[in-house]
MIZATOR-488237 format. One record per atom (N, C-alpha, C): residue in three letters; atom name; x, y, z. Coordinates in pm, whole numbers, plus 50000, padded with zeros to 5 digits. Atoms other than C-alpha are relative to their C-alpha. Last residue first. Layout:
N
SITE/ALA/CA/X/Y/Z
...
//
This chain:
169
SITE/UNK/N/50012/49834/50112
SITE/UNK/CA/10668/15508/76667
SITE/UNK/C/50098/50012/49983
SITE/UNK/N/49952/50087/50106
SITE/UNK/CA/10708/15144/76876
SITE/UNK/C/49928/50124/49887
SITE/UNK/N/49847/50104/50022
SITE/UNK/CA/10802/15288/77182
SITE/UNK/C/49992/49968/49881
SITE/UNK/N/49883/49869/50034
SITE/UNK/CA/10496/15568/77184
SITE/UNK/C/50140/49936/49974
SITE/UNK/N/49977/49883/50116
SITE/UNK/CA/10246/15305/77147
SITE/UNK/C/50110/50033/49959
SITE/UNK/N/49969/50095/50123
SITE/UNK/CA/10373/15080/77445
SITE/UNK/C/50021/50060/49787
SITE/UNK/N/49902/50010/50011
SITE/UNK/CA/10348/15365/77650
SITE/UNK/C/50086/49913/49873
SITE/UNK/N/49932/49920/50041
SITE/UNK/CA/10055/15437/77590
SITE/UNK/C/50134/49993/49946
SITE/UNK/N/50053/49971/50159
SITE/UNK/CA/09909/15112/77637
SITE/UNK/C/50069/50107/49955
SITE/UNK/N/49944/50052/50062
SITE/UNK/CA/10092/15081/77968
SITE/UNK/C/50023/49976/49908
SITE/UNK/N/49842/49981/49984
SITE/UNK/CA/10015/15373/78087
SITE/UNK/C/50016/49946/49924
SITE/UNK/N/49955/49845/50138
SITE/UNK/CA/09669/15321/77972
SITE/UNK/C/50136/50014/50065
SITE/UNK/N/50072/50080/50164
SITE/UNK/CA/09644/14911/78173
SITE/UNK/C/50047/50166/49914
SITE/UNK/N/49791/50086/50054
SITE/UNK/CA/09861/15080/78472
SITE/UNK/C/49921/49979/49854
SITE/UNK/N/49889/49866/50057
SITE/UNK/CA/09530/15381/78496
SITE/UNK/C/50134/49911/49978
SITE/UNK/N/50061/49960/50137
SITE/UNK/CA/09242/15055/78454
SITE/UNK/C/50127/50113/49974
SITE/UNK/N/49981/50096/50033
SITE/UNK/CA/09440/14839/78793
SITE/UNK/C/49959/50067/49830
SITE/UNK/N/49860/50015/50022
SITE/UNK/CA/09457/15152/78962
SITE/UNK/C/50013/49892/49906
SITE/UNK/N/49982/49929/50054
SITE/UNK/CA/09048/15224/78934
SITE/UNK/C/50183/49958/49979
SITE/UNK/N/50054/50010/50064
SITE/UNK/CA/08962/14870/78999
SITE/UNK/C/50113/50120/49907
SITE/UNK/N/49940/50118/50101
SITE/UNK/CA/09175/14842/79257
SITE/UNK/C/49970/50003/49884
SITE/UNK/N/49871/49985/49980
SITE/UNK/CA/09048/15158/79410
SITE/UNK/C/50121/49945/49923
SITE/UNK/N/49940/49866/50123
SITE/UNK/CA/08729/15108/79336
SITE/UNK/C/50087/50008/49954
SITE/UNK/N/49950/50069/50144
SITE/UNK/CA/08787/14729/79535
SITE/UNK/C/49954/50141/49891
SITE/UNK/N/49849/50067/50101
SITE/UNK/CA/08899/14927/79813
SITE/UNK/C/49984/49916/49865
SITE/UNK/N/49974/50127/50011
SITE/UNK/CA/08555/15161/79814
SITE/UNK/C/50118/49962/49983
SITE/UNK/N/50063/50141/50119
SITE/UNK/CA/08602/15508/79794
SITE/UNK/C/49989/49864/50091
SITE/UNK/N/50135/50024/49974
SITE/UNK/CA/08622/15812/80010
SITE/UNK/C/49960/49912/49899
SITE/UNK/N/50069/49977/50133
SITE/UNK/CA/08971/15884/79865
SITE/UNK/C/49811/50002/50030
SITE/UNK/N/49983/49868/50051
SITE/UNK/CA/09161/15881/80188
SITE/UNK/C/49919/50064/49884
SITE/UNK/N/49977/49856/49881
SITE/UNK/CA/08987/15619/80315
SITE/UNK/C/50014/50114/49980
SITE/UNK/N/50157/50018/50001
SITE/UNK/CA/08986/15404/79969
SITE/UNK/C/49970/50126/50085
SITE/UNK/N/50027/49923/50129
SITE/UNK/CA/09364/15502/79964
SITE/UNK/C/49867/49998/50001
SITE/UNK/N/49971/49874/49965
SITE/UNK/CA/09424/15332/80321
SITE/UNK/C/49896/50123/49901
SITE/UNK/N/50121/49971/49913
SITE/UNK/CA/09209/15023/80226
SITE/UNK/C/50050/50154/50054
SITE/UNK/N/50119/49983/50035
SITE/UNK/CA/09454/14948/79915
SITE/UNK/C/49851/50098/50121
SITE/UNK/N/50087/50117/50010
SITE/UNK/CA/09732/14984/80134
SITE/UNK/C/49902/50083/49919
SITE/UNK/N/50138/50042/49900
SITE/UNK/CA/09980/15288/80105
SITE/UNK/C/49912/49889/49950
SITE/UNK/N/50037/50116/49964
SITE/UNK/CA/10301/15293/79926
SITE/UNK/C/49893/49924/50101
SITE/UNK/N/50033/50047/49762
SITE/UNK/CA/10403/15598/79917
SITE/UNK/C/49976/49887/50072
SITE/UNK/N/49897/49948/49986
SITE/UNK/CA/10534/15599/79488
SITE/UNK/C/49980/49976/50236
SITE/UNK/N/49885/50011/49986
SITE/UNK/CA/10310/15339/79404
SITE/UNK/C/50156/50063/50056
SITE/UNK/N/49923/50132/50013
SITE/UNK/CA/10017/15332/79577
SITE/UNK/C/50117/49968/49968
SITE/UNK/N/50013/49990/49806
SITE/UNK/CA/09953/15704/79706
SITE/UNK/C/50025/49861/49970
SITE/UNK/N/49898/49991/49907
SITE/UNK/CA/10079/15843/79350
SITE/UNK/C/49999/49931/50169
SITE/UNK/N/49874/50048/50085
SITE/UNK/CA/09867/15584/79116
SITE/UNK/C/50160/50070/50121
SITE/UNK/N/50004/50155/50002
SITE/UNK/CA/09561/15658/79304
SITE/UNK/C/50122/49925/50018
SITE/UNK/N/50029/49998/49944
SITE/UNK/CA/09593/16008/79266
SITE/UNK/C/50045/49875/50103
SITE/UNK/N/49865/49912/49948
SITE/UNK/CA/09680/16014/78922
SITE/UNK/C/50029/49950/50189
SITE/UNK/N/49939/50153/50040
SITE/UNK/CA/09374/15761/78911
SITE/UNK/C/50168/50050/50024
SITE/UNK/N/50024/50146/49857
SITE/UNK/CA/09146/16018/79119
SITE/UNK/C/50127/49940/49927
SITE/UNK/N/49947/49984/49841
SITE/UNK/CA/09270/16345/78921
SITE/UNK/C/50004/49886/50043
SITE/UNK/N/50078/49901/49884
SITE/UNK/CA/09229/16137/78568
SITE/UNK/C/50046/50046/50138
SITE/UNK/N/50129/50056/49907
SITE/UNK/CA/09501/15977/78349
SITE/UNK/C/49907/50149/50092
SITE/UNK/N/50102/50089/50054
SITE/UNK/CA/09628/16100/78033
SITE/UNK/C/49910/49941/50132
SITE/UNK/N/50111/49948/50116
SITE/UNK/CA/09856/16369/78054
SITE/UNK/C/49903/49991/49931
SITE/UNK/N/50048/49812/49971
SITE/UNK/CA/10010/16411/78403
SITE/UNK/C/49905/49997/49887
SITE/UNK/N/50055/49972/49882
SITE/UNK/CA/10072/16015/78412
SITE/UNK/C/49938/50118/49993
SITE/UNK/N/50119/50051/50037
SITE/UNK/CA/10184/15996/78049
SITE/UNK/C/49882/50002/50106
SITE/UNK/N/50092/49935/50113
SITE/UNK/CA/10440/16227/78133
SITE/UNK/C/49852/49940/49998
SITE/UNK/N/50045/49842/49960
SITE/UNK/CA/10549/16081/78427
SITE/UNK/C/49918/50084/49927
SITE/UNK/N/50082/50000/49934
SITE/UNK/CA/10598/15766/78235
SITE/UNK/C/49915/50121/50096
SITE/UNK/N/50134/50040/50140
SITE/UNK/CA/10792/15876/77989
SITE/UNK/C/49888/49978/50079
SITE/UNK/N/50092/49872/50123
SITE/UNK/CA/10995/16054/78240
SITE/UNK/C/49896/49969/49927
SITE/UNK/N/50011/49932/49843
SITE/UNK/CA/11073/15754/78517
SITE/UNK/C/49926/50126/49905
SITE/UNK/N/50122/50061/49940
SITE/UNK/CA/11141/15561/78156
SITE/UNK/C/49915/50067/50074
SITE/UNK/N/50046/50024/50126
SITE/UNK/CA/11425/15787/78070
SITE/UNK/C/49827/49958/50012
SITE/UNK/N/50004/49854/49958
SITE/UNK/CA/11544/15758/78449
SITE/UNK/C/49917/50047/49901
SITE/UNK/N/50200/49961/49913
SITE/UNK/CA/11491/15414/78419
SITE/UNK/C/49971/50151/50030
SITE/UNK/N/50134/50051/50080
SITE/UNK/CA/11707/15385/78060
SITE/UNK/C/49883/50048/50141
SITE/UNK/N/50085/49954/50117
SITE/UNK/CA/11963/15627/78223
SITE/UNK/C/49858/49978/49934
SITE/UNK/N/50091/49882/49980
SITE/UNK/CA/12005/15399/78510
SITE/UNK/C/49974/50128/49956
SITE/UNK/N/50160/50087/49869
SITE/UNK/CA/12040/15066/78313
SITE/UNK/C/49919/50145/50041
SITE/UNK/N/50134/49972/50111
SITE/UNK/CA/12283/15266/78070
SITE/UNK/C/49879/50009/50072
SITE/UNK/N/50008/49832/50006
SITE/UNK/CA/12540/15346/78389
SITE/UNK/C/49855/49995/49893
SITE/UNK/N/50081/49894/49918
SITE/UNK/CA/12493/14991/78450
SITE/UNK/C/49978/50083/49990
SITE/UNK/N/50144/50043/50033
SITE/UNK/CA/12574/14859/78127
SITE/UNK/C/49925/50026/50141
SITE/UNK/N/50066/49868/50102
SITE/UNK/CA/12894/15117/78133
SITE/UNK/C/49873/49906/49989
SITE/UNK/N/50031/49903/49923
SITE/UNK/CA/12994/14919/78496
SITE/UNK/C/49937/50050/49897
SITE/UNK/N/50069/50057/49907
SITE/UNK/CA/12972/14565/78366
SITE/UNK/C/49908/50135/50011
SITE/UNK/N/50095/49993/50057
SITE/UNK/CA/13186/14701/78058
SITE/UNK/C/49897/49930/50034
SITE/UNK/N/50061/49828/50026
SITE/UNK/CA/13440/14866/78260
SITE/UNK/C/49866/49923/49919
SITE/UNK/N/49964/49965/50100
SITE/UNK/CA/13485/14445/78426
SITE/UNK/C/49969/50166/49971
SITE/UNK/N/50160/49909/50065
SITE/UNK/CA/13338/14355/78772
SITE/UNK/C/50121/50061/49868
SITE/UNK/N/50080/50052/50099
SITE/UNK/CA/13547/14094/78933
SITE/UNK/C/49927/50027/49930
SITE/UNK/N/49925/50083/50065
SITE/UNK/CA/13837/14301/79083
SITE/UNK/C/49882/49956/49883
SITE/UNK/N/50038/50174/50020
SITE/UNK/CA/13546/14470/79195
SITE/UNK/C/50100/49990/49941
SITE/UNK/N/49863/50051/49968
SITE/UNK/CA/13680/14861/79255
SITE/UNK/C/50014/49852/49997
SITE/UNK/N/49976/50043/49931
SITE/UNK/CA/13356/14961/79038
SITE/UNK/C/50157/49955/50038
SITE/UNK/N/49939/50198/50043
SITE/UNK/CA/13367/15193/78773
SITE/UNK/C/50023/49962/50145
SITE/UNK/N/49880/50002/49897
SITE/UNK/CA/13107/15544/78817
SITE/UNK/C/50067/49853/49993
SITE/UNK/N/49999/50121/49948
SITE/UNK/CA/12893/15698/78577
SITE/UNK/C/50132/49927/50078
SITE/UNK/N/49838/50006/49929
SITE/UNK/CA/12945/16054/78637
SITE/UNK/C/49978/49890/50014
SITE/UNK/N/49916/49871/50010
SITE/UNK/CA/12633/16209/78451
SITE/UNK/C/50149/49936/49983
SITE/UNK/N/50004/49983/50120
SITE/UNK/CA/12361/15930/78470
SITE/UNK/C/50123/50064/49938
SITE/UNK/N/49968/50116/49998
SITE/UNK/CA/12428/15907/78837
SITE/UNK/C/50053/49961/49862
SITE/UNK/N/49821/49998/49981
SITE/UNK/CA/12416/16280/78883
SITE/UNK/C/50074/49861/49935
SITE/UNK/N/49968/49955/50094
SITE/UNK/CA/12034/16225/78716
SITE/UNK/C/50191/50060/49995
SITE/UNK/N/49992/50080/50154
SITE/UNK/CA/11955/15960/78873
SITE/UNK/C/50087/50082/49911
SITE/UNK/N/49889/50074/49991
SITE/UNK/CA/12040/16153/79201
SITE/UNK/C/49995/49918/49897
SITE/UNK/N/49864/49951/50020
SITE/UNK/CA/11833/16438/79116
SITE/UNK/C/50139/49936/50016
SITE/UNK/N/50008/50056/50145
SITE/UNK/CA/11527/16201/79045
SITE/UNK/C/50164/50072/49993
SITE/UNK/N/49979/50169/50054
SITE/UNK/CA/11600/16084/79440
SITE/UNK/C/50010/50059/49844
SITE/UNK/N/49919/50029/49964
SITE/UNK/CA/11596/16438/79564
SITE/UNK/C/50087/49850/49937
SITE/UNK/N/49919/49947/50123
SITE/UNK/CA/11292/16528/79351
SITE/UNK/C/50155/49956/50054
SITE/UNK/N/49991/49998/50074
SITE/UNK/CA/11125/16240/79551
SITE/UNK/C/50064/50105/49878
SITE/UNK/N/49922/50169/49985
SITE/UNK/CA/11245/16279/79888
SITE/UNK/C/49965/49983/49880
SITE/UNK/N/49921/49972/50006
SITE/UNK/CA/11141/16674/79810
SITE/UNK/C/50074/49887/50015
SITE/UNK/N/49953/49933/50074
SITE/UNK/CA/10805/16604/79742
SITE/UNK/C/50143/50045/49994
SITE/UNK/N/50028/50110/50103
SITE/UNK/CA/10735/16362/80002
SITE/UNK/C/50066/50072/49852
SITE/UNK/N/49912/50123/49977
SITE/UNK/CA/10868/16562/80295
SITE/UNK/C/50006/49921/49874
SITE/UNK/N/49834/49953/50059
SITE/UNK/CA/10725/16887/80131
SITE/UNK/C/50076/49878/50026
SITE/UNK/N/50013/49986/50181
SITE/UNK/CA/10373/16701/80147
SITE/UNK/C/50121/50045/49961
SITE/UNK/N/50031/50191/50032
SITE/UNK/CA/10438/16566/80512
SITE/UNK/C/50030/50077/49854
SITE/UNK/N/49863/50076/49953
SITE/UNK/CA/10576/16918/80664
SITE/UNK/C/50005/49886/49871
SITE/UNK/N/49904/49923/50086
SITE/UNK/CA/10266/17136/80488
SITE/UNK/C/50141/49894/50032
SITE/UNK/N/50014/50094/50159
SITE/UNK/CA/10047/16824/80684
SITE/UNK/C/50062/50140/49857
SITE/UNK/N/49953/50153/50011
SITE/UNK/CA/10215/16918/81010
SITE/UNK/C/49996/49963/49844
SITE/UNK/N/50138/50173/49983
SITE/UNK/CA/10167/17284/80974
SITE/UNK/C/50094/49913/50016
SITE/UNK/N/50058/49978/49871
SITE/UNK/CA/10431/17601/80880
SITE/UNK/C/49837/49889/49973
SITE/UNK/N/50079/50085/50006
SITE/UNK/CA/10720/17563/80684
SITE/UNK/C/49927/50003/50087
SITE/UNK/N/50081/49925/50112
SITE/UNK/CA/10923/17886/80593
SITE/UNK/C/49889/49881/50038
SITE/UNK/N/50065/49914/49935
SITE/UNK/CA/11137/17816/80965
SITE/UNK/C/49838/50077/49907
SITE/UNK/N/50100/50022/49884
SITE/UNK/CA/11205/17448/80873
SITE/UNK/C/49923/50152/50040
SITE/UNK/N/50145/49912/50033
SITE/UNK/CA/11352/17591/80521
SITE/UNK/C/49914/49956/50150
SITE/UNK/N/49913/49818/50058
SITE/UNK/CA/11764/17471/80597
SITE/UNK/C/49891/50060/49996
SITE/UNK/N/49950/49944/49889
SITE/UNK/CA/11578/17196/80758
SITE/UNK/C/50045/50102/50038
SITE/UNK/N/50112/49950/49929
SITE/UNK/CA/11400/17046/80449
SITE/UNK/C/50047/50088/50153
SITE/UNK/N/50096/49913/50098
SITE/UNK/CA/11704/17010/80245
SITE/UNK/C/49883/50086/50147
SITE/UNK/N/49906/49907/50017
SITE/UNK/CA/11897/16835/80528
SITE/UNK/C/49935/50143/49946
SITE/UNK/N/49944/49961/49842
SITE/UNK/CA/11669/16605/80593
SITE/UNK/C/49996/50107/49968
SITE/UNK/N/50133/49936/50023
SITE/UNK/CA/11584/16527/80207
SITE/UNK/C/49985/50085/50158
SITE/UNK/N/49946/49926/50122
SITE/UNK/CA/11988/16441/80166
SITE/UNK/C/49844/50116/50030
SITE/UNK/N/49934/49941/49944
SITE/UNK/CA/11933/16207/80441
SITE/UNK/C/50021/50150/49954
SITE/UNK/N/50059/49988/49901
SITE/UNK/CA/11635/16049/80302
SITE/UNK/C/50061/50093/50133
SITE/UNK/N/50133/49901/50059
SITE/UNK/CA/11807/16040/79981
SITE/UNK/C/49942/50075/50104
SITE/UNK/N/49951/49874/50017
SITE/UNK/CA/12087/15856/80144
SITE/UNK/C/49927/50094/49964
SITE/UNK/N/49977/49979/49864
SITE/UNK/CA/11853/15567/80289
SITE/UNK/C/50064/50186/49978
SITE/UNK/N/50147/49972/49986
SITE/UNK/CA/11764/15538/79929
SITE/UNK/C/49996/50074/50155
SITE/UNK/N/50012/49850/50034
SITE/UNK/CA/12097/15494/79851
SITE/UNK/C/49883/50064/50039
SITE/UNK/N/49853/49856/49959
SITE/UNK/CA/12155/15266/80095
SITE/UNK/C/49972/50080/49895
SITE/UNK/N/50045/49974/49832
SITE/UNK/CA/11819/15039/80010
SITE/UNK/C/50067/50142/50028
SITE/UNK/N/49921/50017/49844
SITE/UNK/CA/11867/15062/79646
SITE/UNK/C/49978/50015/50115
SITE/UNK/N/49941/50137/49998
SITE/UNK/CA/11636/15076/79346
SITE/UNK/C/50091/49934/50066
SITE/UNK/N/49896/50069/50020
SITE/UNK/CA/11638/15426/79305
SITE/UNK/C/50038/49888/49988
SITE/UNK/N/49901/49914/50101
SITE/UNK/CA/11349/15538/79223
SITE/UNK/C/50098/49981/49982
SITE/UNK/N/50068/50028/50108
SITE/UNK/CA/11134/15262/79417
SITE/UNK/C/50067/50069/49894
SITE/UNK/N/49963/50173/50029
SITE/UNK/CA/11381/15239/79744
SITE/UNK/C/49947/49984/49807
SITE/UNK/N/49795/50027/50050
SITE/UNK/CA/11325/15624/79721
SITE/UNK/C/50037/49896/49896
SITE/UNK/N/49958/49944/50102
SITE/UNK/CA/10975/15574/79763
SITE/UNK/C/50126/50036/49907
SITE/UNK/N/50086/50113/50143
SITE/UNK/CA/10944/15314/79998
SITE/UNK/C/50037/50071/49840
SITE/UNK/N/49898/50129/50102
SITE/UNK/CA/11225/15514/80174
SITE/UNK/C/49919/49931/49924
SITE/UNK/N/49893/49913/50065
SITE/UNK/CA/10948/15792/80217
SITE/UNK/C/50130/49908/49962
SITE/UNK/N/50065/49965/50161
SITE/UNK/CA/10682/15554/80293
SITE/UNK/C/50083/50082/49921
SITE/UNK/N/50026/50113/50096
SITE/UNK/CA/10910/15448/80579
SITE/UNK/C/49939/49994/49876
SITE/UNK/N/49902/50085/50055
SITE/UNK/CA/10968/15720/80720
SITE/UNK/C/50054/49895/49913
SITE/UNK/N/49990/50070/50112
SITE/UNK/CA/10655/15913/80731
SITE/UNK/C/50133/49923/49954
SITE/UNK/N/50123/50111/49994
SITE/UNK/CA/10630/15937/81091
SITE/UNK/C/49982/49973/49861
SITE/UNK/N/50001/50135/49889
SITE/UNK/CA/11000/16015/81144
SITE/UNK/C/49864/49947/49991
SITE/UNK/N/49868/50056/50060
SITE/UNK/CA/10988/16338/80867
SITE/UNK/C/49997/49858/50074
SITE/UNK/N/50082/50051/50152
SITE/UNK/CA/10612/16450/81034
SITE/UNK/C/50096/49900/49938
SITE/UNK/N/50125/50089/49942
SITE/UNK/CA/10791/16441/81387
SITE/UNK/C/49941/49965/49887
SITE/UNK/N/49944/50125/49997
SITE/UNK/CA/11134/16618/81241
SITE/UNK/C/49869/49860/50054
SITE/UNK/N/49971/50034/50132
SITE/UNK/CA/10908/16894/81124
SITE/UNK/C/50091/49884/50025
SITE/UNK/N/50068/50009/50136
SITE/UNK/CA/10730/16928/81412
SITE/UNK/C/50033/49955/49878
SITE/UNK/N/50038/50171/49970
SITE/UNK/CA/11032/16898/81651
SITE/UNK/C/49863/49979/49928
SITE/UNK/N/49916/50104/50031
SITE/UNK/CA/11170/17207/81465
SITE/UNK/C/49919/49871/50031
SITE/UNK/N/49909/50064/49904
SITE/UNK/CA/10857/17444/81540
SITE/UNK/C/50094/49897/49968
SITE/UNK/N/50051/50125/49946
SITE/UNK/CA/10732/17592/81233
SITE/UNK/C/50095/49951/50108
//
C-alpha cells in the first residue's frame, strides 16, 4: 500500500481513534500515546496493507488492542506517584481502579460477543468505542436513527442485565 494512504486513513480517523482510546483508557495523554504506539505498529506492516478501508479497520483494531495492552502493563507495574501529596495507598487504589476496568472491559466483551445480535454488536461498536452519531450508524446500517436508538438503547439494557446477574452469583 502506498505510505501516504495509510497515513491518510490514520489522520482521517483521528479523532474516533482517540475517542476510543480516551474511552479505554480514560486519559487524554495516554490515549494520545496509544495513537502513537498504533502508528508505529501499523507502519512496520504498511507494505502487507492494501486499500483505504483495509487501513481504517486495522487502524481501529490495533488502537484498540493497543490500548487493552496498556491496561494490561498498567495492571502489572503499578506505578507510585512523585506527589508529595499522593500517599502509596492513593497509588495501590489506582492500580485496583485499572484492574477493576480492565476486568469489567472483559466481562463486558464477553457479554457483547455472546448475547447480543450482529446489528446491536454493531451498533454498540460504531457508538461507543468510534463514536459515531446516531444518524451516521443509521447510514451505515441502512436504518432509521431512532432504530438505532432503539436498538442501542435494548443491547445496554442486556448487558446490563447480564451483567448484573453474573456479579451477584
Amino acid at each position: 500500500m502506498e505510505n501516504d494512504a495509510l497515513t491518510s486513513a490514520f489522520m482521517r480517523l483521528r479523532q474516533r481513534l482517540r475517542n476510543i482510546a480516551t474511552g479505554i483508557l480514560g486519559d487524554g495523554d495516554d490515549a494520545d500515546d496509544a495513537l502513537q504506539d498504533a502508528f508505529c505498529r501499523l507502519w512496520s506492516r504498511r507494505e502487507r496493507i492494501h486499500g483505504s478501508s483495509e487501513a481504517e479497520a486495522l487502524s481501529v483494531t490495533t488502537v484498540h488492542n493497543v490500548c487493552i495492552d496498556a491496561l494490561r502493563r498498567q495492571s502489572h507495574s503499578p506505578t507510585v506517584s512523585l506527589d508529595e501529596n499522593r500517599d502509596l495507598h492513593d497509588t495501590l487504589d489506582d492500580a485496583d481502579d485499572t484492574a477493576g476496568r480492565e476486568m469489567l472491559l472483559r466481562s463486558v466483551e464477553r457479554i457483547i460477543d455472546s448475547r447480543l445480535t450482529e446489528q446491536q454488536r454493531a451498533i454498540v461498536r460504531m457508538r461507543e468505542l468510534e463514536g459515531m452519531s446516531f444518524e451516521a450508524i443509521a447510514e451505515t446500517l441502512d436504518m432509521q436513527p431512532t432504530a438505532v436508538r432503539v436498538a442501542l438503547s435494548r443491547a445496554r439494557k442486556l448487558i446490563r442485565d447480564v451483567y448484573r446477574a453474573t456479579q451477584s452469583h
